[in-house]
Backbone as CSV, one residue per row, in Angstrom:
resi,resn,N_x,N_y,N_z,CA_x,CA_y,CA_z,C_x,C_y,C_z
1,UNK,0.845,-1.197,0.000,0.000,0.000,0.000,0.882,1.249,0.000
2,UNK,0.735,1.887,-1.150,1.634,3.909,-1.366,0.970,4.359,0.060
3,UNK,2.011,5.062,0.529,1.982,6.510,1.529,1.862,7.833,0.681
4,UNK,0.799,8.494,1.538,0.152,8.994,0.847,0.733,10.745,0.710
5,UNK,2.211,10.575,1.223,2.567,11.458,0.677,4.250,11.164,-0.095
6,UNK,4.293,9.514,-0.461,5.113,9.417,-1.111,5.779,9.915,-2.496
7,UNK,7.080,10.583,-2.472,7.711,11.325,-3.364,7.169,12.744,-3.437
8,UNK,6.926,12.989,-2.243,6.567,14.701,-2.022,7.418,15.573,-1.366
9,UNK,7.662,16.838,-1.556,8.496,17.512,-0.822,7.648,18.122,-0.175
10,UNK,8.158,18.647,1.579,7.066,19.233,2.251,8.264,19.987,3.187
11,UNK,7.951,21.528,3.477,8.320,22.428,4.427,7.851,22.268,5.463
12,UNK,8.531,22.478,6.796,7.737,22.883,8.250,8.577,23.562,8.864
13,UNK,8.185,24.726,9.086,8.738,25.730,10.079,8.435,25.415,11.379
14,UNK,9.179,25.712,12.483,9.444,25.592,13.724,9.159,24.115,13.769
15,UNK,10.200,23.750,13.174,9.926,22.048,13.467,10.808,21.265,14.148
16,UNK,11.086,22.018,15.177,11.901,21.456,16.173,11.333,20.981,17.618
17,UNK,10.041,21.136,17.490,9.017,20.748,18.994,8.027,21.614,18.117
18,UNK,7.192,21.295,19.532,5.890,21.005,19.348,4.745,20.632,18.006
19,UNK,4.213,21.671,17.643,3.727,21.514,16.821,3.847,20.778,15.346
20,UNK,5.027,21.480,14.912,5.865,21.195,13.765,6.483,19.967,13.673
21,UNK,7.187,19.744,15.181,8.073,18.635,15.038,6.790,17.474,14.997
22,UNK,5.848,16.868,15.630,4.939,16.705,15.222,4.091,15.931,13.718
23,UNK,4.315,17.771,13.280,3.760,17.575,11.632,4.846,16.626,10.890
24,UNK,6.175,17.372,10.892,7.307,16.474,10.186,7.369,15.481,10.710
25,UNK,7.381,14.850,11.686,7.002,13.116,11.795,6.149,12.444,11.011
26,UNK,4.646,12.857,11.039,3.935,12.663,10.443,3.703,12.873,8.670
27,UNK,4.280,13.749,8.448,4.045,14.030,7.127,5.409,12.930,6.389
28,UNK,7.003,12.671,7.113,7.618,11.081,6.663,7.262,10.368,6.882
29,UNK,6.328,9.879,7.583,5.754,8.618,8.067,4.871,8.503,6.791
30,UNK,4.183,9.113,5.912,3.747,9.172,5.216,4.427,9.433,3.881
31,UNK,5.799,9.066,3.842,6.610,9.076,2.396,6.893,10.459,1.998
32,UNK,6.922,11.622,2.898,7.522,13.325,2.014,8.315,13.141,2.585
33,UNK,9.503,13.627,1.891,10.492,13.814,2.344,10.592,15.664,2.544
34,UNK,11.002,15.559,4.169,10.483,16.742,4.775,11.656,17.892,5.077
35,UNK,11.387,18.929,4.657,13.059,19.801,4.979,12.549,20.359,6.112
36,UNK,13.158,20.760,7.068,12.899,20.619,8.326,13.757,22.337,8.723
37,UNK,13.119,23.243,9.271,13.319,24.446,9.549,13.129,24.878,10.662
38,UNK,14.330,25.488,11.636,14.242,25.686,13.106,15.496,26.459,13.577
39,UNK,15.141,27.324,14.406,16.989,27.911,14.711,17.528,26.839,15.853
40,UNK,17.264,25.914,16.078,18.027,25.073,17.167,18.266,23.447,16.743
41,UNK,19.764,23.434,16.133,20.198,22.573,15.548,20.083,21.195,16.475
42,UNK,20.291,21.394,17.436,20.167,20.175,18.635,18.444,19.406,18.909
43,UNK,17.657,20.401,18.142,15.937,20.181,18.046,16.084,19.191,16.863
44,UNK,16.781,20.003,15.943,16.290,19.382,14.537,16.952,17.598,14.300
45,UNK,18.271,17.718,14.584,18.785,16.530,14.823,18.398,15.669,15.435
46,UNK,17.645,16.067,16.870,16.529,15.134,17.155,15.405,14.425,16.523
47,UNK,14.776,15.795,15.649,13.382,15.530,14.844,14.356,14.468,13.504
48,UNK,15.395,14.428,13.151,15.865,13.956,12.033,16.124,12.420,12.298
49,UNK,16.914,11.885,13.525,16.771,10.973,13.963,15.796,10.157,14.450
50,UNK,14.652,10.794,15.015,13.385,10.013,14.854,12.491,9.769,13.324
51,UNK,12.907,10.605,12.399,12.331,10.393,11.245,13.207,9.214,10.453
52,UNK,14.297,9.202,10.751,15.169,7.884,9.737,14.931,7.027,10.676
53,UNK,14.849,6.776,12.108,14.637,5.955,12.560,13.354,5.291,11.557
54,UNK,12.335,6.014,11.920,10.936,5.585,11.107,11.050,5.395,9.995
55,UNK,12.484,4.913,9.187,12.642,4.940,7.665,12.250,5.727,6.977
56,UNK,11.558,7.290,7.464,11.471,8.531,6.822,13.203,9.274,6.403
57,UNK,12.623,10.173,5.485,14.187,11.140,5.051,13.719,12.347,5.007
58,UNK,15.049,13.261,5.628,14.603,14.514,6.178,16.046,15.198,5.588
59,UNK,15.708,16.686,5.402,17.134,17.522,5.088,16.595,19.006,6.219
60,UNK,18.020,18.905,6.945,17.747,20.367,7.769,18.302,21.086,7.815
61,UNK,17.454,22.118,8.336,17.942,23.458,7.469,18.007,24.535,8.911
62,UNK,18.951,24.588,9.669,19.319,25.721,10.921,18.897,26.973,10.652
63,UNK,17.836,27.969,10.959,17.611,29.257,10.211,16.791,29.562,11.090
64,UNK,16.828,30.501,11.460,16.145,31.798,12.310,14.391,32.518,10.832
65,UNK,13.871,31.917,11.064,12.771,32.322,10.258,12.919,34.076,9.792
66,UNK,13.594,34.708,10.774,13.431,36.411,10.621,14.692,36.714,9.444
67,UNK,15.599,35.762,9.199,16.434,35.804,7.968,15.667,35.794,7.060
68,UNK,15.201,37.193,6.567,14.377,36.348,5.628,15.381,36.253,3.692
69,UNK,16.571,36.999,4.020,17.398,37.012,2.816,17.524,35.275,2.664
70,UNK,17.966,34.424,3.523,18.116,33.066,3.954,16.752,32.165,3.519
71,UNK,15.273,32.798,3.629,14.411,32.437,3.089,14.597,31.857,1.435
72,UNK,14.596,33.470,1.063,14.929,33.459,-0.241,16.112,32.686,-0.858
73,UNK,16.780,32.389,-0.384,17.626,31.250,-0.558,17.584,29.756,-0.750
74,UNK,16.576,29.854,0.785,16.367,28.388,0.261,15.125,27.930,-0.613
75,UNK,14.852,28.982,-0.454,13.530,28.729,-2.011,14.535,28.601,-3.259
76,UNK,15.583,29.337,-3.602,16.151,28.954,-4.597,16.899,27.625,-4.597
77,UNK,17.662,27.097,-3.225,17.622,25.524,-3.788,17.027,24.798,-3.280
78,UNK,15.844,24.799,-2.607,14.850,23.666,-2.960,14.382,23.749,-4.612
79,UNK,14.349,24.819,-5.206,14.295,24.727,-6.964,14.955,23.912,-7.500
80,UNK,16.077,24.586,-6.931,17.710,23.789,-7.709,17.565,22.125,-7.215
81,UNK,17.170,21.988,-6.608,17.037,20.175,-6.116,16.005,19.675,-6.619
82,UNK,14.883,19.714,-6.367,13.914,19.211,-6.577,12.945,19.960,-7.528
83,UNK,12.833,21.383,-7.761,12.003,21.578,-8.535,10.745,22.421,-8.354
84,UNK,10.214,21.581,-7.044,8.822,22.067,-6.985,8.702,22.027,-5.004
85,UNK,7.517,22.528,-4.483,7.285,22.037,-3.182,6.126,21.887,-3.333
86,UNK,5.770,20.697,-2.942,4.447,20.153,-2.887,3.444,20.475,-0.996
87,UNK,3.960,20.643,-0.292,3.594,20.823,1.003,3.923,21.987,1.404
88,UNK,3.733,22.987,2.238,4.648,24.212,3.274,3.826,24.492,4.333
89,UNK,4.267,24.223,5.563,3.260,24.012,7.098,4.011,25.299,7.612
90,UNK,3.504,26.785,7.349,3.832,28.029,8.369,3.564,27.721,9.470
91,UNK,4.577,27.140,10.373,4.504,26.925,11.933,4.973,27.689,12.989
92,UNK,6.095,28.178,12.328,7.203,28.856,13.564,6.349,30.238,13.954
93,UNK,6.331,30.526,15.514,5.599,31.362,16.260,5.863,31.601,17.365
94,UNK,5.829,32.842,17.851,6.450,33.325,19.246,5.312,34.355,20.295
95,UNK,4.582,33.659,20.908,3.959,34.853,22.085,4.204,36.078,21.980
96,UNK,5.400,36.356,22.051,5.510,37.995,22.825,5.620,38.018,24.204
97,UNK,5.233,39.258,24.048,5.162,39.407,25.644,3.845,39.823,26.587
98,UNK,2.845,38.980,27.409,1.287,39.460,27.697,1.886,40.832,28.812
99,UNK,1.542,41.420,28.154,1.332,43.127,28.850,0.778,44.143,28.354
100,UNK,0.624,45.446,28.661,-0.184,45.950,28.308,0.299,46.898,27.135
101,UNK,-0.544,47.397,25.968,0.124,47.778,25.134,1.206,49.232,25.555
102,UNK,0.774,49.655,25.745,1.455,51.052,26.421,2.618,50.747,26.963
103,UNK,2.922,49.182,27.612,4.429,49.245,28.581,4.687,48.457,27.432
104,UNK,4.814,47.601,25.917,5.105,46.764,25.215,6.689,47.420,24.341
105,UNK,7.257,46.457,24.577,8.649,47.314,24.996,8.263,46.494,22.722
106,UNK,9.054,47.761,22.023,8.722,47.690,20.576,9.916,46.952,19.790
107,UNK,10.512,46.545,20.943,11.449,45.305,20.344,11.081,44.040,20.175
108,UNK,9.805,43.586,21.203,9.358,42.669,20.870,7.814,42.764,20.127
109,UNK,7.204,43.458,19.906,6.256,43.966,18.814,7.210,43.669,17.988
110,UNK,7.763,44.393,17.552,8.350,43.875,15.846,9.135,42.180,15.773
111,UNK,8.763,41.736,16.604,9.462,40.475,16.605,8.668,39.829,16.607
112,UNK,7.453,39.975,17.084,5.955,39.414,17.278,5.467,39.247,15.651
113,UNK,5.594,40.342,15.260,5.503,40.655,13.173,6.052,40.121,12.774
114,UNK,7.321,40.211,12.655,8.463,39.537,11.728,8.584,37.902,12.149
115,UNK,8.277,37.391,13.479,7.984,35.926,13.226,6.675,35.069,12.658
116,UNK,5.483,35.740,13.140,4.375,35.035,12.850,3.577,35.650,11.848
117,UNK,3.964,36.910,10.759,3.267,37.426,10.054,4.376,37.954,8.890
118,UNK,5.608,38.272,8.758,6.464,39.037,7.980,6.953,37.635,7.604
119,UNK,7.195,36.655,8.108,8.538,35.536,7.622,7.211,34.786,6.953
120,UNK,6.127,34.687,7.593,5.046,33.717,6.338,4.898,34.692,5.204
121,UNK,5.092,35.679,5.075,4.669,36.638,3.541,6.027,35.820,2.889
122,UNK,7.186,36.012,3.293,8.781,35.941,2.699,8.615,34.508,2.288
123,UNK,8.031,33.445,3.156,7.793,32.213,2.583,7.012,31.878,1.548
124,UNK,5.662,32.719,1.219,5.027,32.769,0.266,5.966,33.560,-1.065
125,UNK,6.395,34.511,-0.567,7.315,35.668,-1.637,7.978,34.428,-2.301
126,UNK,8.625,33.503,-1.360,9.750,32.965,-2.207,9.327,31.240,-2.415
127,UNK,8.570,30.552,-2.262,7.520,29.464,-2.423,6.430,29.061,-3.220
128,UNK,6.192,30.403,-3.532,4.744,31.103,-4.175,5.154,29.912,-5.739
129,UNK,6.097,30.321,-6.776,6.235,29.723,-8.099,6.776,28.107,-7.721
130,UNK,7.107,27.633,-6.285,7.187,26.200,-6.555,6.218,25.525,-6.344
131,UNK,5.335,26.052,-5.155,4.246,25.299,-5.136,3.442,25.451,-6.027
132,UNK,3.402,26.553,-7.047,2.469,26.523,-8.571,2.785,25.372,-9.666
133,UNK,4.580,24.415,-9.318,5.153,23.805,-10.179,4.633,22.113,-9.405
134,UNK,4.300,22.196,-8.168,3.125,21.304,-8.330,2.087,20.487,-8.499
135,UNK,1.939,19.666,-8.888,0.676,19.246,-9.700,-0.735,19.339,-8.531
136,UNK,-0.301,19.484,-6.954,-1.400,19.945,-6.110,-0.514,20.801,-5.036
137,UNK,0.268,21.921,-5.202,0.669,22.793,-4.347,-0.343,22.767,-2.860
138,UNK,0.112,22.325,-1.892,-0.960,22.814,-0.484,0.078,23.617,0.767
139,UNK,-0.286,25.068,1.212,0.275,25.814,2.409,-0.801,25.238,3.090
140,UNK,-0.427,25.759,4.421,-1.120,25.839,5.415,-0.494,26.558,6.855
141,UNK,-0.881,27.322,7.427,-0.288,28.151,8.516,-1.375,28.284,9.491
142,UNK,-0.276,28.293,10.862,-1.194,27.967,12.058,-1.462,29.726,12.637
143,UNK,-2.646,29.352,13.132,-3.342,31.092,13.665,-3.483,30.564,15.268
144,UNK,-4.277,30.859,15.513,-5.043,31.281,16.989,-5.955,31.890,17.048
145,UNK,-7.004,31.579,18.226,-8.001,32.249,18.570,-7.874,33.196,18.940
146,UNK,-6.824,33.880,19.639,-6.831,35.266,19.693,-6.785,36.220,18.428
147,UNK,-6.126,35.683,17.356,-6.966,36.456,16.392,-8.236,37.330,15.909
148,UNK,-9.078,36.481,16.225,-10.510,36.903,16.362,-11.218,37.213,17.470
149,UNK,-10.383,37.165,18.830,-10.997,37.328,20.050,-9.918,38.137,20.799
150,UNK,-9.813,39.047,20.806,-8.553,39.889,21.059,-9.222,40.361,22.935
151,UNK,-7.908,40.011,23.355,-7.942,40.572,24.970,-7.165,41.180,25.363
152,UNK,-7.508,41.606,26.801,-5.967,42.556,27.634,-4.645,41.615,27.449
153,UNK,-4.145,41.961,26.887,-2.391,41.860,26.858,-1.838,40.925,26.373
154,UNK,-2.707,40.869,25.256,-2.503,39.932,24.465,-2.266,40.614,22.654
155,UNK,-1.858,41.786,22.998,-1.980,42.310,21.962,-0.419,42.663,20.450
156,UNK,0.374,42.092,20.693,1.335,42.089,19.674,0.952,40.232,19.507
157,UNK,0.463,39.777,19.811,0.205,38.285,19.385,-0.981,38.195,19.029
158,UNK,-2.106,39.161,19.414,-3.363,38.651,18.849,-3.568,39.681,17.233
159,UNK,-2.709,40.707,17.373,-2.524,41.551,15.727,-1.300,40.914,14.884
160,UNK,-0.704,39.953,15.299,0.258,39.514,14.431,-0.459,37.697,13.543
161,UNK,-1.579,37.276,14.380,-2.386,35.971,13.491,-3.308,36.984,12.905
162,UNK,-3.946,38.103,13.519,-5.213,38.774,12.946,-4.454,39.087,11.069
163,UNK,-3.196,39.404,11.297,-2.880,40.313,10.056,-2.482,38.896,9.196
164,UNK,-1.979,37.702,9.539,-1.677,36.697,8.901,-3.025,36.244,8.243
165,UNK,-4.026,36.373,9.369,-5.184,35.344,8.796,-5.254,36.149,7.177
166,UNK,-4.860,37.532,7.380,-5.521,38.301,5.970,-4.898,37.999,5.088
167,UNK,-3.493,37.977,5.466,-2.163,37.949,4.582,-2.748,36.595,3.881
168,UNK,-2.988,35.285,4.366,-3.547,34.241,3.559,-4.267,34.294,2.877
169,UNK,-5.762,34.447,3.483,-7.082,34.829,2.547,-6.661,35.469,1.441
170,UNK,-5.418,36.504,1.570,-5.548,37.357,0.649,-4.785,36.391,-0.693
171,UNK,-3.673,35.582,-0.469,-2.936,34.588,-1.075,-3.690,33.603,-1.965
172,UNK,-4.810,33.264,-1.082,-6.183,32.536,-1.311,-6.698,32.903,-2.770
173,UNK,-7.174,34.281,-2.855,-8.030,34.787,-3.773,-6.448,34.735,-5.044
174,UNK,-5.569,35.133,-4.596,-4.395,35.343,-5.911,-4.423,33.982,-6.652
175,UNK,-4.670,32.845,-5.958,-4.139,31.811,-6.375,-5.435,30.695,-7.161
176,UNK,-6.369,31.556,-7.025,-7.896,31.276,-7.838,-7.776,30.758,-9.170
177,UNK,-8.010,29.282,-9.897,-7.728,29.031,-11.009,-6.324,28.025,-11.000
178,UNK,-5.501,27.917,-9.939,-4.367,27.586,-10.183,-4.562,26.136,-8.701
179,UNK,-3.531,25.138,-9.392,-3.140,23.861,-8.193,-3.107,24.140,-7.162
180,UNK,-3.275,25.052,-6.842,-2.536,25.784,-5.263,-3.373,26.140,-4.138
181,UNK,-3.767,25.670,-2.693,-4.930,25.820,-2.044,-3.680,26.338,-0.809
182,UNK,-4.614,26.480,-0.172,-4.204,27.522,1.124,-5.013,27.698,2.052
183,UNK,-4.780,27.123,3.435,-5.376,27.187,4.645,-5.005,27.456,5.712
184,UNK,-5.743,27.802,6.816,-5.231,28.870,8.402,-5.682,27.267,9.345
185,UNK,-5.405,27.151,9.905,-5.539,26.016,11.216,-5.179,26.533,12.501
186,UNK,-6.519,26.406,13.382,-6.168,27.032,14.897,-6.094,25.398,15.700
187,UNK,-5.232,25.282,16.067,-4.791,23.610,16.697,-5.717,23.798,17.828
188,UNK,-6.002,25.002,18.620,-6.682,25.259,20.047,-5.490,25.277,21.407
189,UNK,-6.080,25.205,22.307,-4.909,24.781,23.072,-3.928,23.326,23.132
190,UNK,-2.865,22.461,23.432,-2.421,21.642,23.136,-1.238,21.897,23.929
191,UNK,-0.447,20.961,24.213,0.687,20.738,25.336,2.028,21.737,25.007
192,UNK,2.212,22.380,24.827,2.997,22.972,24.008,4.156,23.973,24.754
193,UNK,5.248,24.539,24.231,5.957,25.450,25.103,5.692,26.823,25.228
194,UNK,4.872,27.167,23.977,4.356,28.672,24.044,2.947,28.389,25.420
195,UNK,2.232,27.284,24.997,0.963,27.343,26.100,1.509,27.387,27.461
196,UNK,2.633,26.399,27.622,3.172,26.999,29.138,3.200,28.100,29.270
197,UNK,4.047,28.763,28.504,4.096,30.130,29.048,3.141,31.239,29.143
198,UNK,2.173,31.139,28.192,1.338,32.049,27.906,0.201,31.574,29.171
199,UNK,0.263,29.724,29.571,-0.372,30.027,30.912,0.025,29.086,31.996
200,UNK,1.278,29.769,32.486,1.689,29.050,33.577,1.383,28.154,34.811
201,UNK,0.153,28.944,35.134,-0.578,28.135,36.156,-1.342,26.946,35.704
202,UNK,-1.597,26.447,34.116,-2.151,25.234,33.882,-1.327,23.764,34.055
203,UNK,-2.172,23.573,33.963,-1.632,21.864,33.981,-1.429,21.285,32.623
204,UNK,-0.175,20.820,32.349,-0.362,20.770,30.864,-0.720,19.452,30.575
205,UNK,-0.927,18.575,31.642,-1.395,16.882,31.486,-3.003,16.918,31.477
206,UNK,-3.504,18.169,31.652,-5.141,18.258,31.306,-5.283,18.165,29.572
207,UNK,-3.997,18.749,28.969,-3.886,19.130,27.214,-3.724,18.166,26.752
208,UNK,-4.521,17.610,25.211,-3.988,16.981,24.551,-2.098,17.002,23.975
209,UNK,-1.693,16.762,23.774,-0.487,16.753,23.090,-0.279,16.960,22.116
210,UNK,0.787,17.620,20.984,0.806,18.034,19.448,0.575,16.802,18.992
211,UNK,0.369,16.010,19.258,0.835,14.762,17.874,-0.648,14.498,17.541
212,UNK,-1.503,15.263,18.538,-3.171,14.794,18.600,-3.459,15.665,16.865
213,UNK,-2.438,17.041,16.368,-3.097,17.616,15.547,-2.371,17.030,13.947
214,UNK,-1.839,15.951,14.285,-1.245,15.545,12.933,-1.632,14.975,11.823
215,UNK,-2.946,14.303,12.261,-3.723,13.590,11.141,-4.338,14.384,10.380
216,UNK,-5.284,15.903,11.428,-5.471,16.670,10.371,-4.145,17.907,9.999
217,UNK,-3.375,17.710,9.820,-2.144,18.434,9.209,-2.152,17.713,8.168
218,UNK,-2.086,16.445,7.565,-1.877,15.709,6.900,-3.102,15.830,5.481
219,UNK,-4.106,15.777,6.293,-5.400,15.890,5.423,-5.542,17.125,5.051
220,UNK,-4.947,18.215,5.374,-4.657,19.782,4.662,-4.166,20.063,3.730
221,UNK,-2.582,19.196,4.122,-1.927,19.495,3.195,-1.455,18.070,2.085
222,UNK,-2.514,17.058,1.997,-2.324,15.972,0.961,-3.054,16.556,-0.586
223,UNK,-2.874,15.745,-1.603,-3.263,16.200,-2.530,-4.869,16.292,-3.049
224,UNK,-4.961,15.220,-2.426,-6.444,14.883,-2.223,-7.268,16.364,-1.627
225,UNK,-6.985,17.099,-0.596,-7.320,17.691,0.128,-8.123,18.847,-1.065
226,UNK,-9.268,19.073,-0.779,-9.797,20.106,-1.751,-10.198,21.603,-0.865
227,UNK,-10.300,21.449,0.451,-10.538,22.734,1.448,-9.273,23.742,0.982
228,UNK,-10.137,25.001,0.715,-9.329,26.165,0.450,-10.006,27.382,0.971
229,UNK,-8.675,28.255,2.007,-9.535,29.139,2.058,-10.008,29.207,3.776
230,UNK,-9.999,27.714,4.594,-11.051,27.918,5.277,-10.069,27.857,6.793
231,UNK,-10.646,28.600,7.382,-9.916,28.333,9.213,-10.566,27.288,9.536
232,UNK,-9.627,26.021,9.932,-9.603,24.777,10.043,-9.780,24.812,11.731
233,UNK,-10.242,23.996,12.540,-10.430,24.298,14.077,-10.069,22.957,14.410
234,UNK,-8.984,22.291,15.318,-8.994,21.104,15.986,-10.171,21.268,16.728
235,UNK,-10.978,19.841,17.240,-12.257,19.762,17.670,-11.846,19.065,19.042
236,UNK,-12.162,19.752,19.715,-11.609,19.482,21.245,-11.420,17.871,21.849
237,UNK,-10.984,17.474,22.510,-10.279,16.665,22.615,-10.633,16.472,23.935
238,UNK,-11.430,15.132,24.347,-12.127,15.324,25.773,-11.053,14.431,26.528
């Protein structure tokens, strides 16, 4: 029986834990061979060794997502290698800092942008013509509910998914007519290192775990997949 993403190339940002690391398990376990993107080489080598373990194949790539000259780079040789990208999972994402806007020190506002909203444009900027080369190009990038539900001090993280969700949609409508679909996924809460922090006092053995959101990562971004367009919601997890 084919895996059903055998002889595919597939991106994942912050795929060194949680979420991502996760997806890239899942998406070799399923035959893509996955390039693997994270600034912490000691993450990725981990995620790489559990994927050959699993007779998956992985190529990694050490990079600070806010490079985005380095972006553009490796969009040019994933060209030069392979050609095309058939998968790209916008994962990599950073809290900020919960305080109030007025004390929000503007070093980390712009860092809040440039990770979870400026480096997914640069990935599209420079991704955009492989996943058209394709025969079913699929993105997909993770949001949050604070997007749409904006609270006290939560605000360089809840305007940095709000402006992504657009930045997609807007990708969405460009790509009308063409192989190429595009979707937002809010995982919800899940065991994670940003959820620690963002809420310390929980228990994180009440949370499902990332690996709970991998099947539908998979069904997003397979070829089969015909959803475009739509904020995808993990369905809670009792």
């Amino acid at each position: 029986m084919s895996k059903r993403f055998a002889g595919r190339i597939a991106l994942v940002t912050g795929a060194s834990r949680g979420i991502g690391r996760a997806a890239a398990k899942a998406l070799a376990a399923e035959g893509a061979h996955v390039v693997l993107v994270a600034r912490t080489v000691g993450g990725l080598e981990e995620v790489d060794d559990e994927i050959r373990a699993g007779g998956g194949a992985a190529t990694l790539v050490p990079l600070d997502v806010r490079d985005f000259e380095a972006l553009d780079r490796l969009g040019a040789t994933i060209a030069e290698r392979w050609g095309r990208l058939d998968a790209l999972l916008g994962n990599a994402g950073v809290l900020g800092m919960l305080t109030p806007l007025a004390h929000l020190d503007p070093k980390i506002f712009a860092e809040c942008l440039d990770v979870n909203l400026t480096a997914n444009w640069r990935l599209i900027r420079s991704f955009d013509p492989l996943l058209r080369r394709s025969d079913a190009g699929r993105a997909l990038f993770v949001t949050s509910g604070a997007a749409r539900r904006p609270r006290a001090y939560w605000g360089s993280y809840a305007t940095s998914k709000a402006a992504l969700e657009a930045l997609v949609l807007t990708y969405v409508a460009e790509c009308a007519g063409t192989t190429v679909s595009a979707n937002l996924l809010n995982p919800g809460p899940l065991r994670t290192r940003m959820r620690q922090k963002a809420m310390p006092g929980e228990d994180p053995e009440t949370l499902a775990p990332p690996e709970t959101v991998g099947p539908l990562i998979l069904d997003l971004l397979s070829p089969e997949c015909t959803r475009n367009g739509e904020l995808v919601t993990l369905a809670k997890i009792k």
